[in-house]
N, C-alpha and C positions, 0 to 999 in steps of 0.2 A: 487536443480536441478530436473527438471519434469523428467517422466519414454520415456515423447515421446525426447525427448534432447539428454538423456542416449542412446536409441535404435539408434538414429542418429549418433550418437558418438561411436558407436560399428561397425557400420555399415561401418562408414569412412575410422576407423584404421581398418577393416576386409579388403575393395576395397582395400588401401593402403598397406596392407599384400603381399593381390594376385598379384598386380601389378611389389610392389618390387620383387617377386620370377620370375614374367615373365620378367623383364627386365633383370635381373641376368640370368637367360636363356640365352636370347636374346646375351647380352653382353658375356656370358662364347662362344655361339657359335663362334660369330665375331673373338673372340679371337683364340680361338682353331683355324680356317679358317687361320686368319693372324701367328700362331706361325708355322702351315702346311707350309706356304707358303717362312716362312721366313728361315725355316729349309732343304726346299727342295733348292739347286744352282741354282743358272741361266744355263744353259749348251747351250752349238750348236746345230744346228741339225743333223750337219754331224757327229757328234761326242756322240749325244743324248744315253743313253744308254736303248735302246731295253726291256718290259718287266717290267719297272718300273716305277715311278711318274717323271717329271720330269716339269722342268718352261724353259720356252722360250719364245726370246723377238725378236720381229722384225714388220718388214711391212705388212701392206695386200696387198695381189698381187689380182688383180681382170681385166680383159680385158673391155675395155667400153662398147662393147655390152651386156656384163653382169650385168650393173649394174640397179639396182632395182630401184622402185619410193618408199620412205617411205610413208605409208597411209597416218601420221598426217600432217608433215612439207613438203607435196609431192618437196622433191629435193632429187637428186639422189643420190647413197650410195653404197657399197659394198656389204651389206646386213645390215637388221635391226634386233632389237628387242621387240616383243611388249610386254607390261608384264599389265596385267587388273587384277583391286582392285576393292573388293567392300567394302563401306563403314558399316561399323557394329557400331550401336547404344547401348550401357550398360546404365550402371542407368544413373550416370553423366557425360560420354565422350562416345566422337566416335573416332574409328581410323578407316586408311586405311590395308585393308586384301590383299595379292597377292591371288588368286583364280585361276589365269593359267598366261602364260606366253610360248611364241613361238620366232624359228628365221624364218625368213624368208627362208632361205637355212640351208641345214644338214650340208654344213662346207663352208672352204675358205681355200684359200694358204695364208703360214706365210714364206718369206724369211728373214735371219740374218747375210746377206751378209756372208755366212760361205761357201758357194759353193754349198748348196742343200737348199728345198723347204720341208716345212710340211703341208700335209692336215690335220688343224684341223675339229675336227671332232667336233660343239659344243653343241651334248649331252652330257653330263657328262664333261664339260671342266668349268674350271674356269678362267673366262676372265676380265683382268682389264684394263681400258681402260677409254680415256677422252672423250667421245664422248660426243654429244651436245643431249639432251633431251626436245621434247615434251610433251604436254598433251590434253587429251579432256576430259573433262566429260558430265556425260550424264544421264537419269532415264530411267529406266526401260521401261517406258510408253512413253518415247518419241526417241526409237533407229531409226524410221523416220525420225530424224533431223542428222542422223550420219554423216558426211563427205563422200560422194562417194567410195572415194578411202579408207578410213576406212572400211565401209561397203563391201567393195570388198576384202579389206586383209581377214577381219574375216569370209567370207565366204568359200574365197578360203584355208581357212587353219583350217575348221572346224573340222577336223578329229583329228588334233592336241590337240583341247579344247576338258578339260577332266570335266570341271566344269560351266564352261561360257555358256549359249545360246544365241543365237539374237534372241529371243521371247521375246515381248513385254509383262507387266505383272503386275501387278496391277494400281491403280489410286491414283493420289496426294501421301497421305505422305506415301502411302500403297507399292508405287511403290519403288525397291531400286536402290540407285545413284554409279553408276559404272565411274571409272578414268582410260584410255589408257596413258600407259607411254611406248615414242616410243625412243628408244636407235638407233643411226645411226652409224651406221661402214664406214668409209671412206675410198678411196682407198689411199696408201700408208700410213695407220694412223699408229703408233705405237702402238703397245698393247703387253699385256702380258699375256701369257696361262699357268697353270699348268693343267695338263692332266695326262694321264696314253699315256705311247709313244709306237708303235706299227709298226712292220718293214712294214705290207703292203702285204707282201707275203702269199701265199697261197700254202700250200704243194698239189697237184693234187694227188686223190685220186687212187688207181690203181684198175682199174675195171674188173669183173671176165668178161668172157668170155659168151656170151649169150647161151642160148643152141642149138639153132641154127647153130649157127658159129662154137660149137663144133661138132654135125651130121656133116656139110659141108666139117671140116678139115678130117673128117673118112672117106669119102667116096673118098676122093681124094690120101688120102694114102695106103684104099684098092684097088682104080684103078690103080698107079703106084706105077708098082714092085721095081723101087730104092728106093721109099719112106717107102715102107713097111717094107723091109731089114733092111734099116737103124731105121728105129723106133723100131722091133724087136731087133733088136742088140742092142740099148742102153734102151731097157728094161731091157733086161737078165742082162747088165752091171750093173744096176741101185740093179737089185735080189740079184747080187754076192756079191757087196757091204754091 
């Protein structure tokens, strides 16, 4: 057996090492994700309980003037998701990388025929769902050829890409090959969210009093004498106590 065969052979079962530990990753995640999911109830919404994790299943409620154009597939939707890979080259194999991912809107109504409505909210929501999937790809050096309405999502939602640019960038093999994968949300689809559930409400703060408005209440209770008496009196009241 030659030393260059050997070296190859080292090499193989080393790739084949790192690969198994990253798919055993990979897989331990999905897992962990799906026993989350399986361990959290279905629950209502009307019924949801406030403050904790919870899964819920129903329709998306969406009005027709709201509904969106998806960039790739341009037909209309409740909102979309686009999620862009770039392809990464290693010794022997290429995969596809997620590198950013957006929705179109911060949430949607979920009704469960329960008697109320939940705005999901889908930052941090986990959403499963049969929706019909898109693709485009594209290099680097030719985001000119983009699809219009591609080119128009990714601009208008540039603030959201934390990793992605639409700058053109190197030549031939120099350049790298990017994949738009577009999730469509449909109105009335069924889906399923596990989230963190949240009543909505907001305790209004109680605000002190400007200092203004305190000089202003003074001088009206040193100009009238019923006001004064009575302020004095439940001073003194307030001392004796």
């Amino acid at each position: 057996m030659s030393w260059s065969f050997r070296e190859d052979l080292v090499s193989c079962a080393f790739a084949g090492a790192v690969m198994g530990i990253v798919w055993f990753i990979l897989g331990f995640r999905k897992l962990k994700v799906k026993r989350t999911i399986q361990n959290i109830p279905t629950c209502k919404i009307n019924t949801g309980a406030v403050g904790t994790n919870v899964e819920v299943k129903g329709f998306i409620l969406v009005e027709k003037d709201k509904l969106v154009t998806a960039p790739i597939s341009r037909k209309q939707c409740a909102l979309y998701n686009l999620e862009i890979q770039e392809l990464r080259r290693r010794q022997n194999s290429s995969s596809w990388h997620t590198i950013d991912s957006f929705f179109s809107d911060e949430g949607f109504y979920l009704d469960d025929d329960s008697g109320a409505t939940a705005l999901v909210m889908v930052d941090g929501a986990k959403i499963t769902h049969e929706g019909k999937t898109e693709e485009f790809q594209v290099r680097s050096n030719q985001f000119d050829n983009l699809p219009p309405s591609l080119d128009t999502a990714l601009r208008a939602n540039k603030k959201k890409l934390k990793e992605f640019k639409l700058k053109k960038s190197g030549w031939g093999i120099l350049s790298r090959k990017y994949r738009f994968l577009e999730w469509r949300f449909e109105p009335d689809e069924y889906i399923y969210v596990l989230g963190f559930a949240e009543s909505g409400l907001k305790v209004q703060k109680v605000k002190k009093p400007k200092l203004k408005y305190f000089l202003q209440a003074k001088k009206m209770i040193q100009k009238n004498a019923k006001l004064r008496k009575w302020f004095e009196a439940d001073s003194t009241h307030k001392c004796n106590k």
